[in-house]
N, C-alpha and C positions, 0 to 999 in steps of 0.2 A: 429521447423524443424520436417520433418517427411517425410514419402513415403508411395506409396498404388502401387498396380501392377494394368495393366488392359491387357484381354486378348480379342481375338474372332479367333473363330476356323476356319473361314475361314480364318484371314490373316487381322493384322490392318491395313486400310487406313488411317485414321486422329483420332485425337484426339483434344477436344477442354473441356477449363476449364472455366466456367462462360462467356460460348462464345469464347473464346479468341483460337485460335490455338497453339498450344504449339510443334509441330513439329520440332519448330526451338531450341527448349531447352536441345536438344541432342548437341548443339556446344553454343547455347546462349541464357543466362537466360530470360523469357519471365514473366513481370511484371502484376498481372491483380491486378487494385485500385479496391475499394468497399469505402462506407461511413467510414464504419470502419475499413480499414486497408488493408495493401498491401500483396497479396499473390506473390511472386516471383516462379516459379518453375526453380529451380539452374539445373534439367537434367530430359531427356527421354531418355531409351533405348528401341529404336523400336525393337531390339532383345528379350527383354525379357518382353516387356512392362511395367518396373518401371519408375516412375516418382517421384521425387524426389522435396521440398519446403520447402522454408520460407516464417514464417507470421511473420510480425509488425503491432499490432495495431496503430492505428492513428484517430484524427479525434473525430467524435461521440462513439465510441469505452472508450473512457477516462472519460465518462460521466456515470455512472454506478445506475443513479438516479432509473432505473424500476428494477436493479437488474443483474442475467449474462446477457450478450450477445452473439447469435452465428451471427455466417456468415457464409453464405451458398454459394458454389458453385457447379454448376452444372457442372458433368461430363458425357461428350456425348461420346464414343466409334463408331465410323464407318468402317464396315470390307469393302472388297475388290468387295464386290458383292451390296455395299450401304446401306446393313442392319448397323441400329442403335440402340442402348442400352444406357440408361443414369442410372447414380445415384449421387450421391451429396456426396460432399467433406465437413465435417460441422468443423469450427473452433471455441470452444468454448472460450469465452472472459470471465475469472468469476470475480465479484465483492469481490475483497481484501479488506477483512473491517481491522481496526485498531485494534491493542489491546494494551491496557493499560497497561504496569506491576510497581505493586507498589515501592515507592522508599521510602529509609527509611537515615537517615543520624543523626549526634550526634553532639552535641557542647554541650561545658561547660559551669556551671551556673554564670562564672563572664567572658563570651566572649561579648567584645564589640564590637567586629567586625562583618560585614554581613555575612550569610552563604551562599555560591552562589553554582548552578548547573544549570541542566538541567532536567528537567522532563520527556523529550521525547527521547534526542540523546544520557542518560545516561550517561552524566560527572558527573563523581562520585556515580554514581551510578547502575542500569539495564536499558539500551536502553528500548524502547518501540519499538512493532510491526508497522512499518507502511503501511496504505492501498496502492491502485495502486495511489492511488493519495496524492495530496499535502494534509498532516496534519496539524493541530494547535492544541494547547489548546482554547475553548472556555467556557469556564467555571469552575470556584474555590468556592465551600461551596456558592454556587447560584449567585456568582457574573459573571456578563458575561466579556470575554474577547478579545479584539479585537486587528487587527494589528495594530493599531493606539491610542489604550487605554490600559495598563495591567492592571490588578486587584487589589488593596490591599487590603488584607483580615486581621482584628487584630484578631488572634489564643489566646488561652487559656494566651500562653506566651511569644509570640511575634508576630511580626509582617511580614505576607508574601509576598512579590511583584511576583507578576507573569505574563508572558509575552505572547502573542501568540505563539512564536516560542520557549516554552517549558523552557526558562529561566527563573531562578528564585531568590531571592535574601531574606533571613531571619534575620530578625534582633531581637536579643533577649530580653526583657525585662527585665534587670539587676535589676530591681529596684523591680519587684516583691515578694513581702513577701513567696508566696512558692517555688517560684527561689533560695531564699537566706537562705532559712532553712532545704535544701537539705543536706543530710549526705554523706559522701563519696562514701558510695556502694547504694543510694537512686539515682534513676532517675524519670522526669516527661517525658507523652508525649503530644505533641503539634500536631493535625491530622488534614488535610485537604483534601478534597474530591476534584477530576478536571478531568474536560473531556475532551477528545481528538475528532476530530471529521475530517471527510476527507471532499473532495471536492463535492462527492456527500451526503452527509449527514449519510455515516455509522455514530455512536458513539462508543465511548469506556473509560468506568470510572474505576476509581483507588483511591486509596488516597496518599501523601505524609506526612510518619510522620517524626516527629522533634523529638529526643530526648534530653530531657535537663539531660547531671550530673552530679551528683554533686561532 
């Protein structure tokens, strides 16, 4: 949302926004579409010359493959006497890349149960940043990961399942010899490297480590 004033000293006759006339926007919101997203103008005051809007992107807009995006409208002033003035209303679209934040978690060196969270929505542990668009994990310690495939990685000490949609599932190796000669206040760690990546190709890496103790 936002406003800009327009003035002319003779006396405003019309006003148009990316072409569109907006006159009528002093009683009723005046919609103008673009590729990328709808500008509404919610009010004009012919009194004072503020004009008043919302933008939603939509569309090509969501696709952020070259990077930001503006959208551009052009704003025409027409005074009383038919003189004209333009300048441009610019809506800047920026590209929200992802960010990873590392997740760390603990279990014990005789846990035979799975260790389960999320690596992205932070169950159980810190959310990750997500871009304007849809995120995944697509890759674990160079394994790729897909919506239809997750990865199992075998770590130092166990074993990691991980999912596109940031789920994850660890299962310990009880049986390993430095697992099991752990001392009370001795812990190992178990790390794994993954990336997050959006729908136009930002990325974002991190690592998830395992704590094993004893």
């Amino acid at each position: 949302t936002g406003s800009f004033t327009v003035a002319a000293t003779a006396g405003i006759a019309a006003v148009t926004i990316g072409g569109v006339d907006i006159t009528d926007a002093s009683t009723t919101p005046v919609e103008i579409t673009t590729d990328e997203g709808t500008l509404t103008v919610t009010g004009y005051d012919a009194g004072t010359g503020e004009v008043t809007y919302s933008y939603v992107e939509d569309g090509a807009s969501e696709d952020h493959t070259d990077g930001d995006i503006t959208d551009s409208f052009s704003v025409v002033v027409t005074d009383i006497t038919g003189q004209s003035t333009s300048d441009s209303l610019d809506i800047a679209i920026l590209d929200t890349a992802p960010v990873a934040n590392a997740d760390t978690r603990n279990i014990g060196e005789d846990t035979t149960t799975a260790l389960d969270g999320n690596v992205i929505d932070g169950a159980n542990d810190t959310a990750d940043t997500l871009g304007a668009d849809a995120t995944t994990v697509t890759d674990v310690d160079g394994s790729t990961v897909t919506a239809d495939a997750a990865a199992v990685v075998t770590g130092d000490y166990g074993t990691l399942t991980l999912e596109a949609d940031g789920s994850y599932s660890y299962v310990l190796d009880t049986t390993n010899a430095d697992v099991q000669s752990l001392d009370a206040d001795q812990s190992l760690t178990d790390v794994f490297t993954y990336t997050i990546t959006d729908a136009d190709g930002d990325t974002s890496s991190t690592t998830l480590t395992i704590t094993v103790d004893g």
